[in-house]
Each structure stands twice: as structure tokens, then as C-alpha cells.
N, C-alpha and C positions, 0 to 999 in steps of 0.2 A: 668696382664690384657693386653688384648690386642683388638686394635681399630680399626675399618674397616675401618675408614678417619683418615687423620693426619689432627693436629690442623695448621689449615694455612690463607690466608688470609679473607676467609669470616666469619672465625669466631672473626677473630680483629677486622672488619666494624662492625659486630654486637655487640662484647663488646662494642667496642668507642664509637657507636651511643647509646645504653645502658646510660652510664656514662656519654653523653653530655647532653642527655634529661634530668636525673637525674639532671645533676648541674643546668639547666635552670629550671628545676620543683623546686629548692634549690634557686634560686635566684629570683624567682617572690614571693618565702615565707617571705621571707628576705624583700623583700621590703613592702609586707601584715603586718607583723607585725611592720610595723611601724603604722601602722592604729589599728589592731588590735592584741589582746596575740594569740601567735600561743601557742597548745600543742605539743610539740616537743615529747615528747615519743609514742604519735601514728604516727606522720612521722618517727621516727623511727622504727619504727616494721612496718611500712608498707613497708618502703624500705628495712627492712632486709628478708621478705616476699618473696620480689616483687624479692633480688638479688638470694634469693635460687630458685628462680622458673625458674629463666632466665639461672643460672647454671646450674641446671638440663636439660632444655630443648639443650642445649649447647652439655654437655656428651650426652646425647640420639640419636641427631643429628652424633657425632662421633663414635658412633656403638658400645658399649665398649663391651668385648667379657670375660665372666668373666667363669673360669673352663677350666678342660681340659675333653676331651672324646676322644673313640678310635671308630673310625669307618671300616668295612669293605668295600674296593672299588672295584669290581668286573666290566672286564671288557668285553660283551659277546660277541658274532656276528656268522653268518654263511660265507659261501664262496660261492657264488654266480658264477658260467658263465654260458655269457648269448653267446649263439650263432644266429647270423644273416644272413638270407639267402641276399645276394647280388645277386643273379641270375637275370638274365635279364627280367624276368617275375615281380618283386617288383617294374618295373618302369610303371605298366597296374596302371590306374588314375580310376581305379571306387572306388577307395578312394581318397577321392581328400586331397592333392593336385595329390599326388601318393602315391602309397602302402610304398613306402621306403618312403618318408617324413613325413607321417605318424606315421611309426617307429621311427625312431630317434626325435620324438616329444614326443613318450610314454617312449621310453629311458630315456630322460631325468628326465621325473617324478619317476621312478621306480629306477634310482639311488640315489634322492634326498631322496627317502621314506628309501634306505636302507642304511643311511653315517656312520653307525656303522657294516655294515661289507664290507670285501673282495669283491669285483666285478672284473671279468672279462670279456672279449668282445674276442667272436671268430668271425669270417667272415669265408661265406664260398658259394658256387655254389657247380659243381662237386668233389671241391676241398676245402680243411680246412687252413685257415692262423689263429694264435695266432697274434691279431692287440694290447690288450691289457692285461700284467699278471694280477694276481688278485692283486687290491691294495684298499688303503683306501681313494686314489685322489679320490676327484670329482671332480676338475677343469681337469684332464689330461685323465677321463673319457670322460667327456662333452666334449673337445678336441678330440680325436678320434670318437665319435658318429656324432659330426657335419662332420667330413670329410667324414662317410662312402656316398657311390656312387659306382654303377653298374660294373665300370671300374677299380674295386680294385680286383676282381677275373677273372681267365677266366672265359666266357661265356658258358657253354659248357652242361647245364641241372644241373639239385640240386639232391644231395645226400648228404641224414641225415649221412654215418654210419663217414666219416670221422670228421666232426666237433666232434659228443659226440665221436668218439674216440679218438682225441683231449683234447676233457674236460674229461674224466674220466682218462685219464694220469694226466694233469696237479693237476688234484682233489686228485688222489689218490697216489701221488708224494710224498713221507715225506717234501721234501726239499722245496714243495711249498705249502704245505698246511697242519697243524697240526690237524683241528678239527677232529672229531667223524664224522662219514660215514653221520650218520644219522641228520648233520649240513649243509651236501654237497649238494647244489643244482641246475642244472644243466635246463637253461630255452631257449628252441631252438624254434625260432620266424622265421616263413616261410611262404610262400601262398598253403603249403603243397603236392606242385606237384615232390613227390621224386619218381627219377629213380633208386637208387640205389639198387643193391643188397645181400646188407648185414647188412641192420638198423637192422631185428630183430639178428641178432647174438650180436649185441653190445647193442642192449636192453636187452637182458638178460646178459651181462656181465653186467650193468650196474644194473640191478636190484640186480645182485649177493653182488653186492657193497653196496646195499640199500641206492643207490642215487638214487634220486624222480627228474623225468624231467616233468617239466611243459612246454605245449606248447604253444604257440601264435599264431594262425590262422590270417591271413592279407589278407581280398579281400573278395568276392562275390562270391557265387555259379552260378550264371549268367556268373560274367567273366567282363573282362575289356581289352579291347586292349593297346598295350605298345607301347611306344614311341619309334621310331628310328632315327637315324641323316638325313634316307632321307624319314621321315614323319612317317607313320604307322608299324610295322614291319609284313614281311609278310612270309606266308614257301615258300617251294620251289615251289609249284603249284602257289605260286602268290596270293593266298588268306590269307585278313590278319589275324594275330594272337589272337586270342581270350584267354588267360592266367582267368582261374575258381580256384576259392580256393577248395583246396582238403581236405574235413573233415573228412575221415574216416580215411587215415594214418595218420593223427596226433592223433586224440583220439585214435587210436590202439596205439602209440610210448608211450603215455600218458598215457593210462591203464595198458601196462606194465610194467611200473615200478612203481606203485602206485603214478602213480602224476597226474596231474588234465588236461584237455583240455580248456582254453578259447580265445574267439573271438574280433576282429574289423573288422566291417563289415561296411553299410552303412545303419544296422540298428540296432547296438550294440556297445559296448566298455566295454571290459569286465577285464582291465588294474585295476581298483579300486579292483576288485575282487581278480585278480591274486594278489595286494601289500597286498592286507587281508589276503589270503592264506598260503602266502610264512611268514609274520609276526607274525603269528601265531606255526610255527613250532621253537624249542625251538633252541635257539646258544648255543657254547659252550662257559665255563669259559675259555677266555683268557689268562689273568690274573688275580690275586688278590691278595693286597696287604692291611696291615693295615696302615692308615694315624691319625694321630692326630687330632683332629678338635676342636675349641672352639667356644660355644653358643653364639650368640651372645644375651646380655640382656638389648639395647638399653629400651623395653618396661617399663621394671621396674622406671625408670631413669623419661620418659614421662608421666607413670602414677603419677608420684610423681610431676613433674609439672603440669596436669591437675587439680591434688587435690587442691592444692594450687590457680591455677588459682580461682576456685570455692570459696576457704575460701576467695580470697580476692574480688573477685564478690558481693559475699553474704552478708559476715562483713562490717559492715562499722565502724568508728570509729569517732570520733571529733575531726576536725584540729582546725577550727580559733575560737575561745569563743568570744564570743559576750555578 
């Protein structure tokens, strides 16, 4: 047998206090029958009653774990990288507070939703950085998401094809990532103003792979002007910057590889959707292993005290004869 609690000090206070009552309940009889005949065999069996009941509830309390069984323990997950556009255009505020504070606010939720599998965090502008591999951290997640800022990349325009050519290496890496193609998920979060010229060649390398990129659209079809150190940022005419979310390269990036398009806007948030989406597609078996486990049969123990309770509720018996 085996016990979920060990026998230790609260259940000494509770015998002792048990066994004090009792001898006080024992010594005010004692002094009754000086007046009058006690029947001592119904105090008897009402304390032999009352001791089975309060041992039982005693064992029940200690969890006793009786049998053995074999369980299967499987353990699943996907591999997730997510790539984040840091380009100087994620600092335009028609998301307030801004389009990147924003992000790293939905970050956080969408790592919490997924702490059974692999996450990693690419950064990228014109150019692609690996900020984090894929791991099971969520504190060392959360640690790298809170530091992203605009001044982690050059500044120099966004282009999709290096970041996924980034994550389809690291994805399709034996040495960094084991699961099934089709566990691999690859979610690049931007205001979808890409200049590059070669997203589609690496979307269909990517599709070849049948890894599914889900996008994240961040900002306004309107537009939002971006912060700069000496006030508004502006081109080279002098007029300032007006930074629009681009939605038709993302749902193109996102239909090519059969993965999904959604939005944060400042009249959507569509973050719930995406965690539904992505949790819905299956992981692979990790691991799994057979472990042992024993039932625990506390209940048995407690119904056997409640019954009891009841018989001595119900029954009554004749103490003092008169």
C-alpha cells in the first residue's frame, strides 16, 4: 500500500484530541454514576463505533493507494518559430501603444497557450537574426520578447524570404528539430510591407516541406506615423512617414503554404483565433514511456466513515437507567 501523505503531526493532534475528549466524556460518566447505574456496554460500543469511524476518516485523509496499474505516458508537442518583423515601421502607434508593443504583449499570450511545445523567436528587418533556438523555456522566451526593440536589426526596409529561410533551416535541421514536417510551424508576424525579392521562391520551398506559415498582420490600412529620435520620421522630401499594413502579401505568403492569414488592427485581434488554429493541428509523440501508477482508494475508507457516522446519528442507545 501506498500513501499520498505520510502519518505526521496533524494527525497526532487529532488522535490526542480524539482520546482527550474521550477520557473527559469517561470521567464525567464516572462521576454520573455515582448518582445514577450507567450501562456500560452501550458506552462501550458506542466508543468502539465512534474509534472505527475516526480511523477510517484518519486512513482516507492519508490517501492510501491500494493496487498497482500500468499507464501509458506520452509526451506531444509541435515546434513552433515565430519570426518578428523589428523594422522601423513596427514603431507607427495607430496601435497603441505601438505596433511592436503590441506584439510582444500577444507574444506573451501565445507562448503561455503553447508551454508543451518548442518555441523559437527569429528577429528580422532587411536582415534575419536567430534571437532564440527552439526551447521549452518560457521564462528565457518571455526574456528575449520583452527586450525586442527596433534597434536590434538594421534599419534598412523588411524582407520576408531571409527570416523563413532562417526557420525552414532551423525546422528542417535533424539536429534541431525531430518532429514530422507536418508538426512544423513556422508564424511570421509583420505590418507586411515586404520589399524583398524572393519570399515566393522560399514559399514554395517551404510549402515543399509542408510547413504551414501562419501570418500576423500588425497596423492599419489607413496607416500610422512612426516615431523618431527627432520627433516624427520623415523621407527624403521632408514629408512625414505614413507606415499602412500590407494585407495582400501576407494572405498571399499564408495561402501558399496552406496556412492561415490573421489580424491586429484597431478594430480586431485575431491572436485567440491564431492559438485555436495552431492547437488544433496535431504534435508529434515525443516521447513515451510505461510508468506504474497506483489508485488511489481514499473514497472507500471515507464512505465507511460516513456510514458509520449515520449509524451512530440514527441509533441511539441507553446510557444512564433511571
Amino acid at each position: 500500500m501506498v500513501w499520498y501523505k505520510e502519518f505526521g503531526g496533524t494527525e497526532l493532534v487529532l488522535i490526542a484530541a480524539f482520546l482527550v475528549f474521550y477520557a473527559l466524556f469517561f470521567l464525567r460518566l464516572f462521576r454520573i454514576s455515582k448518582l445514577f447505574p450507567i450501562h456500560y456496554p452501550t458506552v462501550i460500543v458506542k466508543f468502539f463505533i465512534r474509534t472505527i469511524l475516526f480511523t477510517l476518516l484518519i486512513v482516507a485523509f492519508l490517501g492510501p493507494s491500494i493496487g498497482d496499474m500500468k499507464r501509458e505516458v506520452k509526451a506531444v508537442g509541435k515546434d513552433i518559430m515565430m519570426c518578428v518583423d523589428l523594422s522601423k515601421s513596427m514603431d507607427a502607434f495607430d496601435i497603441q501603444p505601438t505596433r511592436l508593443e503590441k506584439v510582444k504583449f500577444e507574444l506573451k499570450r501565445i507562448v503561455e497557450s503553447f508551454n508543451s511545445d518548442r518555441i523559437g523567436i527569429i528577429i528580422f528587418s532587411s536582415e534575419a537574426f536567430m534571437q532564440c533556438p527552439l526551447t521549452f523555456d518560457q521564462n528565457a522566451l518571455n526574456i528575449f520578447i520583452e527586450s525586442m526593440n527596433t534597434t536590434l536589426v538594421p534599419s534598412s526596409g523588411t524582407d520576408f524570404e531571409p527570416p523563413m529561410r532562417l526557420a525552414l533551416n532551423k525546422l528542417d535541421n535533424p539536429e534541431e528539430s525531430s518532429t514530422q514536417q507536418k508538426s512544423k510551424i513556422i508564424i511570421l508576424i509583420s505590418d507586411g510591407e515586404d520589399f524583398g525579392d524572393d519570399t515566393d521562391d522560399i514559399a514554395d520551398d517551404i510549402e515543399n516541406k509542408e510547413i504551414k506559415v501562419f501570418t500576423l498582420g500588425v497596423g492599419t490600412e489607413s496607416g500610422g506615423m512612426i516615431n523618431d529620435s527627432n520627433g516624427m520620421k520623415l523621407d527624403k522630401n521632408g514629408n512625414t512617414v505614413v507606415s499602412k499594413l500590407d494585407v495582400p502579401s501576407l494572405k498571399k505568403l499564408a495561402g501558399k503554404t496552406n496556412g492561415q492569414y490573421f489580424e491586429i488592427s484597431d478594430s480586431r485581434n485575431d491572436v485567440s483565433r491564431l492559438i485555436n488554429t495552431i492547437s488544433k493541428i496535431e504534435g508529434e509523440t515525443r516521447d513515451a514511456r510505461i510508468v506504474d501508477v497506483s489508485a488511489n482508494r481514499y473514497f472507500y475508507f471515507l464512505l465507511g466513515a460516513v456510514l458509520l457516522l449515520v449509524f451512530d446519528l440514527l441509533i441511539s442507545f441507553k446510557t444512564v437507567e433511571i
